[in-house]
Backbone as ProteinMPNN parsed JSONL, in Angstrom:
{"seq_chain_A": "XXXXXXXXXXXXXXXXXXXXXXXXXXXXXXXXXXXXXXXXXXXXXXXXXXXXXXXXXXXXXXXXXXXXX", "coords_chain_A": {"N_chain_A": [[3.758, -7.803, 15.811], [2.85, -9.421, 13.007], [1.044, -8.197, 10.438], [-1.411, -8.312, 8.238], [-3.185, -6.449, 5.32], [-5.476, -5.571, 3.179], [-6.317, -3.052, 0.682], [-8.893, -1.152, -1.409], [-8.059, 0.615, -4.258], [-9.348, 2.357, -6.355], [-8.756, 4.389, -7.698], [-6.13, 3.758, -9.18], [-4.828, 3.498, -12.708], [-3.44, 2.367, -14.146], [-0.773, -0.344, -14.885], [1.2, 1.026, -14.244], [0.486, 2.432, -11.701], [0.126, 0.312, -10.002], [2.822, -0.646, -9.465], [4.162, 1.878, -8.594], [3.071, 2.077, -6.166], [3.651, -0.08, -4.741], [6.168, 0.423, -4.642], [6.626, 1.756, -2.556], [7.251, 0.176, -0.313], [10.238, 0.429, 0.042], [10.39, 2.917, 1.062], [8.77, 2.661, 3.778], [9.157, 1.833, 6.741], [9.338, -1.428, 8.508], [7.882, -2.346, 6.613], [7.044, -5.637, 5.536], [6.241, -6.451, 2.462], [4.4, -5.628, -0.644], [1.47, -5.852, -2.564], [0.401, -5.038, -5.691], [-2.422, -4.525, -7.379], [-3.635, -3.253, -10.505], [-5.342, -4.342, -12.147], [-7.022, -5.813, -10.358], [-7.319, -3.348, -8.573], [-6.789, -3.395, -6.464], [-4.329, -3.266, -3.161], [-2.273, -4.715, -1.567], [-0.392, -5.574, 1.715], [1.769, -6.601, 3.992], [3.024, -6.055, 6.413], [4.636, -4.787, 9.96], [2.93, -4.168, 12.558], [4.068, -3.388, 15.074], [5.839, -1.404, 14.017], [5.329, 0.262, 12.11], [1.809, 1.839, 11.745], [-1.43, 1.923, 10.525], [-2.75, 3.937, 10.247], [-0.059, 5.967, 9.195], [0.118, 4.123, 6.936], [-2.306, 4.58, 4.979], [-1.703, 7.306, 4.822], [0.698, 7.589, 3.691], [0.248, 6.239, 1.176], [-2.051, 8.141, -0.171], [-0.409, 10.385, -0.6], [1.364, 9.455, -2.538], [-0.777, 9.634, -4.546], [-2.93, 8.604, -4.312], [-6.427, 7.304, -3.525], [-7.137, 5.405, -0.744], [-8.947, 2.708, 0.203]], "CA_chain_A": [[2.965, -8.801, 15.124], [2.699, -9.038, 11.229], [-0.692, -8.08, 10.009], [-2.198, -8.261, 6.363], [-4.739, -5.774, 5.293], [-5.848, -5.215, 1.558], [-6.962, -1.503, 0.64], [-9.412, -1.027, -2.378], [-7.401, 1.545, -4.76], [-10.011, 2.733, -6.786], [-8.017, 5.299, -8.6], [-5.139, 3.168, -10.212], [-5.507, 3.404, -13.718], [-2.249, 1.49, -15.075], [0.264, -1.333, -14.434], [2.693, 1.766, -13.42], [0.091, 3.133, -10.661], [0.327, -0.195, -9.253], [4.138, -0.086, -9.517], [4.122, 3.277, -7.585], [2.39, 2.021, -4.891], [4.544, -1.257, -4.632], [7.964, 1.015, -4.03], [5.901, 2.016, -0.725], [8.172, -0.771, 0.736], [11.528, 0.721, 0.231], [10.319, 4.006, 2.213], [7.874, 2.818, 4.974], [9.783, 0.355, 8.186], [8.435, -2.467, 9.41], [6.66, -3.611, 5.744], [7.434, -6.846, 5.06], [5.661, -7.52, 1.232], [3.439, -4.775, -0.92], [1.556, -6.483, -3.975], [-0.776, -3.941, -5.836], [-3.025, -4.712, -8.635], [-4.259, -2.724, -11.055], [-7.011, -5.194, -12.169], [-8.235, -5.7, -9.146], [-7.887, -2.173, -8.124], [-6.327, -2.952, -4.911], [-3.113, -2.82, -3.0], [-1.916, -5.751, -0.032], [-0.003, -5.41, 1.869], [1.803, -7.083, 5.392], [3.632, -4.954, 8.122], [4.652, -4.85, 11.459], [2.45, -2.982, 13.226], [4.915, -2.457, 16.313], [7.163, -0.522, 13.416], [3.779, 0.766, 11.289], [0.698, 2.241, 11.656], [-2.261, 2.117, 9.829], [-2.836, 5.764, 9.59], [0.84, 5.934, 8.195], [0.346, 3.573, 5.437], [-3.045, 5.24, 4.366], [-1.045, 9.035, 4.306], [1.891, 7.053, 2.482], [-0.607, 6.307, -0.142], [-2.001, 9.438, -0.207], [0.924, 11.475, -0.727], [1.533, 8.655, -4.006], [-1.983, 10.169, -4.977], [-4.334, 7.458, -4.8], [-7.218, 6.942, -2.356], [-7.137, 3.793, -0.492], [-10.389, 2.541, 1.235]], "C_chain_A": [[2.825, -8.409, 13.648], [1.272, -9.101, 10.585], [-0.582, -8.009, 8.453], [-3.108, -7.772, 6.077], [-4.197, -5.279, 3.581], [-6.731, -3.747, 1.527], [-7.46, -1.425, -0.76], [-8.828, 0.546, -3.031], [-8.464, 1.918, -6.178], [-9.95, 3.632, -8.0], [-6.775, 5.016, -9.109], [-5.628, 3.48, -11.643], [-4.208, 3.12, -15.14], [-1.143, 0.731, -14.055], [1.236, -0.328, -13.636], [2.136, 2.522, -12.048], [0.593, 1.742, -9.663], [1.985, -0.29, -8.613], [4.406, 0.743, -8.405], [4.234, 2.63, -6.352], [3.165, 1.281, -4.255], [5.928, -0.995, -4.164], [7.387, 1.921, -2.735], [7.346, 1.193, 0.097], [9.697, -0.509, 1.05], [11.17, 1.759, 1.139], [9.552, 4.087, 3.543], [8.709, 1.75, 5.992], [8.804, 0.149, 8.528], [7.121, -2.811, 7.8], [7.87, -4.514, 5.514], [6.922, -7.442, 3.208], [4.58, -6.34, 1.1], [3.177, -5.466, -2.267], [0.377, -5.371, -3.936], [-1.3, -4.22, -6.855], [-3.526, -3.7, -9.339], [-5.497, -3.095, -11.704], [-7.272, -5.238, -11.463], [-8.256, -4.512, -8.798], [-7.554, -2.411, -6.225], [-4.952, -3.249, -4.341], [-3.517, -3.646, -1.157], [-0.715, -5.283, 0.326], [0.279, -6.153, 3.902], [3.25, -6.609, 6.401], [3.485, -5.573, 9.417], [4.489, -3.879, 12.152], [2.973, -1.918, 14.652], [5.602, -1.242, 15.282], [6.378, 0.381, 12.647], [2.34, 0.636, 11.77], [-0.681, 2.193, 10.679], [-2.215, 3.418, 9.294], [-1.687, 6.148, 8.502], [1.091, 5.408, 6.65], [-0.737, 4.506, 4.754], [-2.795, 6.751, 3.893], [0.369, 8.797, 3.109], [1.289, 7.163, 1.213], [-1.526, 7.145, -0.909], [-1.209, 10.151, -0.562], [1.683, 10.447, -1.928], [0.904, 9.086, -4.916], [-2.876, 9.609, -5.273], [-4.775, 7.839, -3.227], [-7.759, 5.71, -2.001], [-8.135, 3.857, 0.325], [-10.423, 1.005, 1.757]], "O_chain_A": [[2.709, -7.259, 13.224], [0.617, -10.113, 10.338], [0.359, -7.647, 7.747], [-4.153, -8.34, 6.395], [-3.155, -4.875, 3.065], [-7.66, -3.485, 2.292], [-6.553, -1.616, -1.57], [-9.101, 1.569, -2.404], [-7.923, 1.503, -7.204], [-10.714, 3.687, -8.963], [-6.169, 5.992, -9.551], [-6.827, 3.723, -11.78], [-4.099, 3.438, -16.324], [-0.781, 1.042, -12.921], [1.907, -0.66, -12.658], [2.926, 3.125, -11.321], [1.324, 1.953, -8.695], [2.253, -0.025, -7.441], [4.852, 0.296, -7.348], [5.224, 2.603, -5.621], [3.549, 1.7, -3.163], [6.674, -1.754, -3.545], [8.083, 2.744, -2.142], [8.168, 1.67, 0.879], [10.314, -1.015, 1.987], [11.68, 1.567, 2.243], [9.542, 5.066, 4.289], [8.657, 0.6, 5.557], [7.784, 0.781, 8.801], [5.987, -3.288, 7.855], [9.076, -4.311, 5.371], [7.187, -8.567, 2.787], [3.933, -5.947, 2.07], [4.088, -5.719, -3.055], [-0.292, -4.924, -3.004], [-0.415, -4.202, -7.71], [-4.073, -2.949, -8.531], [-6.491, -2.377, -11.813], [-8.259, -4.506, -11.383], [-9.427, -4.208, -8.57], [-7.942, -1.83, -5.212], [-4.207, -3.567, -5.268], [-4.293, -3.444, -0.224], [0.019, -4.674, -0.453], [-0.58, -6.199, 4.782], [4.24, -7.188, 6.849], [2.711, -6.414, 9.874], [5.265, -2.97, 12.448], [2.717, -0.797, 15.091], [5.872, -0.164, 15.81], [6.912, 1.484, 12.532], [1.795, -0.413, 12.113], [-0.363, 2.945, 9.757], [-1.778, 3.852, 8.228], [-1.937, 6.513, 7.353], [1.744, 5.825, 5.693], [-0.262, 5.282, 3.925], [-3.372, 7.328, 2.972], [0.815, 9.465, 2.176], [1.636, 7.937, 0.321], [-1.775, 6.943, -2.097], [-1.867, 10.972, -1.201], [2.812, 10.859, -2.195], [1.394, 9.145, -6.043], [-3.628, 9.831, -6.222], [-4.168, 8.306, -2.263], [-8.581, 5.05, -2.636], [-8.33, 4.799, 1.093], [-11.331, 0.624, 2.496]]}, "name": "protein", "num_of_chains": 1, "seq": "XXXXXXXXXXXXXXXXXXXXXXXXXXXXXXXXXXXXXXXXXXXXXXXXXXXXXXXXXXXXXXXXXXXXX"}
């Protein structure tokens, strides 16, 4: 099933953090679509949870060096 969950990125702090975050999609299976803002300060995103995890995306983004909530 394809889920959509938005994560408040709190610690962006330029157009190129969002960037970063956004080439998530070439290295994680099973996303379908990563948009990340840096004005808003948060980071969408819609996966297939048979192929992805939650936990996985939140250590993905982690290991980018932001903290997603």
């Amino acid at each position: 099933m394809i889920v959509k969950k938005t994560f408040k990125i709190s610690d962006m702090t330029c157009s190129a953090c969002a960037m970063k975050l956004e080439s998530l999609e070439d290295v994680l299976d099973g996303v379908k679509a990563i948009n990340a803002s840096y004005h808003r300060l948060e980071m969408e995103i819609e996966y297939d949870d048979a192929k992805l995890s939650y936990e996985l995306i939140v250590t993905a983004v982690k290991n980018k060096g932001y903290t997603p909530s």
